[in-house]
C-alpha positions as CSV (number, residue, x, y, z in Angstrom):
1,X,0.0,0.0,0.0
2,X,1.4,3.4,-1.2
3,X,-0.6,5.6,0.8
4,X,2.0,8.5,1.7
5,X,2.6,8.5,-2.6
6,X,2.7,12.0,-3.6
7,X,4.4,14.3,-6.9
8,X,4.7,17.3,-8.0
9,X,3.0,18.9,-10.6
10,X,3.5,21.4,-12.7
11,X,0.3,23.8,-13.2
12,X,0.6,26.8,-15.8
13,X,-1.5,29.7,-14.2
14,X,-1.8,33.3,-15.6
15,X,0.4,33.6,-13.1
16,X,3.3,31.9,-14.3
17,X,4.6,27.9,-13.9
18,X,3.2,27.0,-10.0
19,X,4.5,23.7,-8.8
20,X,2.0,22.0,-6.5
21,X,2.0,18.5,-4.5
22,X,-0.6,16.2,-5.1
23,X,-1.2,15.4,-1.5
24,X,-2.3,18.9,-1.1
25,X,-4.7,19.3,-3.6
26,X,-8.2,18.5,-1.7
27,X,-10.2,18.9,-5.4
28,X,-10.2,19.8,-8.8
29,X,-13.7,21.7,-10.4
30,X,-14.0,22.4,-13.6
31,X,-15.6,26.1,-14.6
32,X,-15.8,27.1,-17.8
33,X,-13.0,25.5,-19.5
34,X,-10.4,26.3,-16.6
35,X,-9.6,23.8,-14.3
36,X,-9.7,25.0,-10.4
37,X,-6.9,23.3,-8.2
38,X,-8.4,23.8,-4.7
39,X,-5.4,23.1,-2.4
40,X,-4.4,23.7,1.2
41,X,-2.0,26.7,-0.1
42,X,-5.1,28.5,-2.0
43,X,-6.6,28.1,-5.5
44,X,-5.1,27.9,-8.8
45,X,-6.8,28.3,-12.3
46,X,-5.3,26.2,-15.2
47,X,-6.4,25.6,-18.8
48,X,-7.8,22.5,-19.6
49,X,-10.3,19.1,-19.3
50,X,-11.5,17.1,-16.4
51,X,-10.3,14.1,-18.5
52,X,-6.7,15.3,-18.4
53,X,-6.9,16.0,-14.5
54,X,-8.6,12.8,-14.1
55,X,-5.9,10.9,-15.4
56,X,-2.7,12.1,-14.4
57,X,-4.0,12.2,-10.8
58,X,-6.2,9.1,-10.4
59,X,-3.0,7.4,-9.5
60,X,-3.1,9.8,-6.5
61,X,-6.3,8.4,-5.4
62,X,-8.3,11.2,-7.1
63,X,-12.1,10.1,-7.9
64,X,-14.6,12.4,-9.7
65,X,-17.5,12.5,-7.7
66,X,-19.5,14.5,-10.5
67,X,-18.9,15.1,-13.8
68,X,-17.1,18.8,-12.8
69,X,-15.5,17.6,-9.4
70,X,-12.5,15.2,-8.7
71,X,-11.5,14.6,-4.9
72,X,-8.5,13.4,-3.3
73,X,-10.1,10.5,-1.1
74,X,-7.6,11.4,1.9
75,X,-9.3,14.6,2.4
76,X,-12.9,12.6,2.5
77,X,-14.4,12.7,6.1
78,X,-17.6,11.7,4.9
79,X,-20.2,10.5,2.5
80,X,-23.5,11.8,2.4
81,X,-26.7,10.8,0.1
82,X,-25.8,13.6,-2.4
83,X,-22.8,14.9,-1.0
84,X,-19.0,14.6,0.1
85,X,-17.2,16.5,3.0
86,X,-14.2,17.3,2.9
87,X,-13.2,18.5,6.3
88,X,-15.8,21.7,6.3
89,X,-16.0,22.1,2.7
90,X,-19.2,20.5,1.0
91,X,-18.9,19.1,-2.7
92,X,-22.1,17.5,-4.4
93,X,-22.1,14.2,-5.6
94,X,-24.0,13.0,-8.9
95,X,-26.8,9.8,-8.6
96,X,-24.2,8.6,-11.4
97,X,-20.8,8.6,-10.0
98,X,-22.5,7.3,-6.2
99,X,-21.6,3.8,-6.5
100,X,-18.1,4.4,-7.4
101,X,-17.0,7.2,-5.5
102,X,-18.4,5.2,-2.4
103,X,-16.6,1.8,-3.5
104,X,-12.9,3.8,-4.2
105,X,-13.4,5.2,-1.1
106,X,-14.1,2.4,0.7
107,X,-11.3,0.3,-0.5
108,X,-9.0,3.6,0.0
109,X,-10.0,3.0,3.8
110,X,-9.5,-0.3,3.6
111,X,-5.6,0.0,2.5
112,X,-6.3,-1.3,-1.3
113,X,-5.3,1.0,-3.7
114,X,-8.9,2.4,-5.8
C-alpha cells in the first residue's frame, strides 16, 4: 500500500509555472473550461479538461464525484446521500458517480489502492 505517494506537478497559471504536490490538492472543479486546483495553499486556475486532471491524478487516489468535481479521497471525512465533505467544505455528488466514488473510497479505507 502506497498511501504516503505523492508528486509534483506542474500547473501553468496566468500567473506563471506554479508547482503543486498532489497530497495537497483536496479537489479539482471544472468552470468554464479552466480547471480549479483547490489546495491547502489557496486556489489555482489552469487551462484544460476534467479528463486530463482525471488521469494524471487518479493514481493519487483522485475520484470524480461528479462530472465537474475530482476529490483526493484522503481529504474525504464523509459521504452523504448527495454529498462529500471534505473537512468543512461540502462538494455535491451525482446519482451517477454514487456507486463508485463510495466503492474507491471504501477500499481507500481499507488499504487497497482504488
Amino acid at each position: 500500500v502506497q498511501r504516503n505517494r505523492e508528486e509534483q506537478l506542474a500547473l501553468r497559471t496566468a500567473e506563471g509555472l506554479v508547482s503543486v504536490s498532489t497530497a495537497d490538492i483536496l479537489y479539482v472543479e471544472s468552470v468554464l473550461h479552466y480547471l480549479i486546483y483547490n489546495t491547502a495553499n489557496g486556489e489555482y486556475k489552469v487551462r484544460g479538461t476534467m479528463a486530463q486532471a482525471e488521469k494524471e491524478l487518479r493514481p493519487f487516489r483522485f475520484v470524480r464525484c461528479s462530472s465537474g468535481l475530482l476529490v483526493n479521497l484522503r481529504y474525504v471525512k464523509s459521504i452523504g446521500k448527495e454529498d462529500v465533505m471534505l473537512g468543512g467544505i461540502r462538494l455535491k455528488m451525482s446519482r451517477g458517480r454514487r456507486l463508485e466514488f463510495t466503492n474507491a473510497f471504501t477500499k481507500y479505507l481499507g488499504g487497497i489502492e482504488p
